[in-house]
C-alpha positions, 0 to 999 in steps of 0.5 A: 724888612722894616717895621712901621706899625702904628703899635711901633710908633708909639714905643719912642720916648724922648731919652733914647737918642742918648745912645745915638749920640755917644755912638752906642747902638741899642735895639728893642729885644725878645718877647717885644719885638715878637709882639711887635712883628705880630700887630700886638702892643708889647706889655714890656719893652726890654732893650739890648746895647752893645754899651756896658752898664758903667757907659751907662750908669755915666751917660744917664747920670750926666743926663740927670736921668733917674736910675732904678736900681742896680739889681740886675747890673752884674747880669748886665741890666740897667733900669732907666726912668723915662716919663714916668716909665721903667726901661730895662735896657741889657748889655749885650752878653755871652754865657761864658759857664752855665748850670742849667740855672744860672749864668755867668756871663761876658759883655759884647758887642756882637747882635748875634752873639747875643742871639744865640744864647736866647732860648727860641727862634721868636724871642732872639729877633732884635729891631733897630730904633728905625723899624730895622728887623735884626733876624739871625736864626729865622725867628720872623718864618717861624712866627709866620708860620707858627713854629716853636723851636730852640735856637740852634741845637734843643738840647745845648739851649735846655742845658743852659737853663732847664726852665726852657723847657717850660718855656718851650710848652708855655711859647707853644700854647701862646703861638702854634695853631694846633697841637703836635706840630713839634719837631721829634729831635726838640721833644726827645730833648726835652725827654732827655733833660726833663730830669734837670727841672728837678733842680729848679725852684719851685716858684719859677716853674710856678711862673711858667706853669701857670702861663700854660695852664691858661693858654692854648692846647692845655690838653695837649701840652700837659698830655706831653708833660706826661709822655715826656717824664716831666710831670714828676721833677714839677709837682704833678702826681705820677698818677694824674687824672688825666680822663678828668683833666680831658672833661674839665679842659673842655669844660672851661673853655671861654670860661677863664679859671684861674690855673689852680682849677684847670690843674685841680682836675688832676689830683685825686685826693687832698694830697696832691694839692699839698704835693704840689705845695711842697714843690711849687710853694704855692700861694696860700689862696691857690692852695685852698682854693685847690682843696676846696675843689677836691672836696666840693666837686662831687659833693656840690652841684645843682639842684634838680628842680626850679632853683638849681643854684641854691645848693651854692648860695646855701653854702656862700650863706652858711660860710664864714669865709671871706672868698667863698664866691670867687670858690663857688665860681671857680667851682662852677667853672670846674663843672663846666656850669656856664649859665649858672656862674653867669647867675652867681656872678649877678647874685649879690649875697643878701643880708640877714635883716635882723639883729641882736638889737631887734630881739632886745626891742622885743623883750628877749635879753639874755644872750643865750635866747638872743644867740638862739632866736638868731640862729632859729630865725636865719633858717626860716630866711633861708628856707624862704630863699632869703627872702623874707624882711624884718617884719616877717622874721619878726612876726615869725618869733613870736610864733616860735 
């Protein structure tokens, strides 16, 4: 088939018939064409070319086009800069020795030799600069009907790098229309290599999880990490919550959290959070705002009556902390209160309108008296729902 959508048009960029005219062939590749195929804009564009990065390296220096740099150029990776665009363009490869983390690889110039070392059916589709869909392995039925599966045998593709198996959930949430549409073979492969994401680093299956934790069928999947013995070798507690983890997905449906408080809902205790630390290094943020929803969730919530969100914006006012809102809505997420992070969301956090000046206006001049009047003065605005001004502050001192 030939591919013609508007989305494809709009890829080309005056630079790539470099190529053409030194007789190499190049194609878009991977995830791009997938979007591609699927009416979607593609975020990036990765290219292949049976060219080897020195053909390159020449023909985009005697051009006088910018290279980027030359990181990814032993993998066979050359970063081009064309009107004012990166363009990672790859030779194509074999994996000649394999891990389960990295590769060594070998140039070629064989389409479907390149093919069947990639991870998935939808990701190892090619297409010519011309719309010409290269398809080796049924990637395009598989994302008509939306199916996931390994290219070739499951088990050989998750030897080569364990992170697929991430990758497997993460392309599952992302594509297939409903959950346990796996085929029995892939999930007892995956069980049977789970033990080999013990050796890969945490950050990169940070990458990954968190992709899933905010896709599709979130439930389900992380369920499988469970059934399957992957959650030990990723940082997730033996003795997951899974009964929470089943009230708090339903909760945030359409609320888009952040993946730190989908995966919270599975720890039990402050532990867990700092586990998960250890295996995935975790960003600072990620990681308090984790312990933060293990403390609070239970302890902070609505108040009965006709101002159900003061409990929060009590705890915004009295923090000393830069982020607490983003917290407090995550918590609300958590919850599943929609009306009320839709209120916080409208809220802007008031400011105390007195100061240390003001009292001294007044007569009050030692900094311990001034220190305590504030202090006296702020809980009277706060039992007014902060709303009381300067003057009623004010006039309320000179009572006290």
């Amino acid at each position: 088939m030939k591919l013609q959508s508007p989305q494809f048009q709009a890829l080309f960029t005056p630079g790539l018939q470099l190529f053409e005219k030194k007789n190499y062939e190049l194609r878009i590749a991977g995830g791009a064409v997938r979007d591609l195929l699927s009416g979607m804009t593609p975020q990036d564009i990765d290219f292949a070319t049976t060219a080897t990065p020195a053909e390159m390296k020449d023909m985009f220096t005697s051009a006088g086009v910018r290279l980027i740099n030359n990181k990814g150029e032993k993998h066979g990776t050359i970063t081009a800069r064309l009107h004012e665009q990166n363009f990672e363009i790859t030779t194509l490869r074999i994996d000649v020795v394999t891990d389960g983390r990295h590769a060594e690889v070998e140039f070629t110039t064989d389409w479907e030799k390149d093919a069947e070392r990639r991870d998935l059916t939808v990701n190892s589709m090619f297409l010519g600069l011309d719309g010409m869909l290269y398809d080796f392995f049924n990637g395009y039925e598989d994302l008509k009907n939306k199916k996931i599966r390994f290219v070739g045998k499951a088990s050989e593709r998750i030897q080569e790098d364990y992170l697929r198996i991430l990758r497997y959930f993460r392309f599952y949430g992302r594509i297939a229309e409903k959950p346990g549409d796996h085929e029995p073979s892939t999930l007892q492969a995956i069980k049977e290599n789970a033990k080999g994401l013990a050796g890969i680093s945490g950050e990169r299956i940070w990458v990954e999880l968190k992709k899933i934790l905010v896709g599709n069928h979130v439930n389900h999947l992380v369920r499988l990490m469970y059934e399957l013995d992957i959650a030990q070798y990723i940082g997730l507690p033996l003795d997951g919550s899974l009964e929470e983890f089943d009230r708090v997905t339903h909760n945030i449906e359409n609320l888009c959290p952040k993946p730190m408080t989908v995966l919270t809902s599975l720890f039990k205790v402050k532990d867990d959070v700092t586990n998960l630390d250890l295996r995935l290094k975790i960003s600072k943020e990620e990681k308090n705002l984790g312990l933060f929803l293990v403390k609070y969730r239970q302890e902070l919530t609505k108040a009965v009556g006709p101002e159900p969100l003061r409990p929060y914006q009590d705890f915004i006012m009295d923090s000393r902390e830069a982020n607490t809102n983003s917290k407090i809505c995550e918590l609300l997420k958590y919850q599943g209160e929609e009306h009320l992070l839709r209120e916080i969301q409208q809220w802007t956090v008031p400011t105390f309108p007195v100061s240390g000046h003001d009292l001294r206006k007044m007569g009050v001049s030692s900094g311990k008296e001034i220190g305590t009047a504030l202090q006296q003065l702020r809980e009277e605005w706060k039992k007014s729902g902060y709303h009381m001004d300067k003057e009623e502050l004010l006039s309320c001192l000179k009572k006290l």
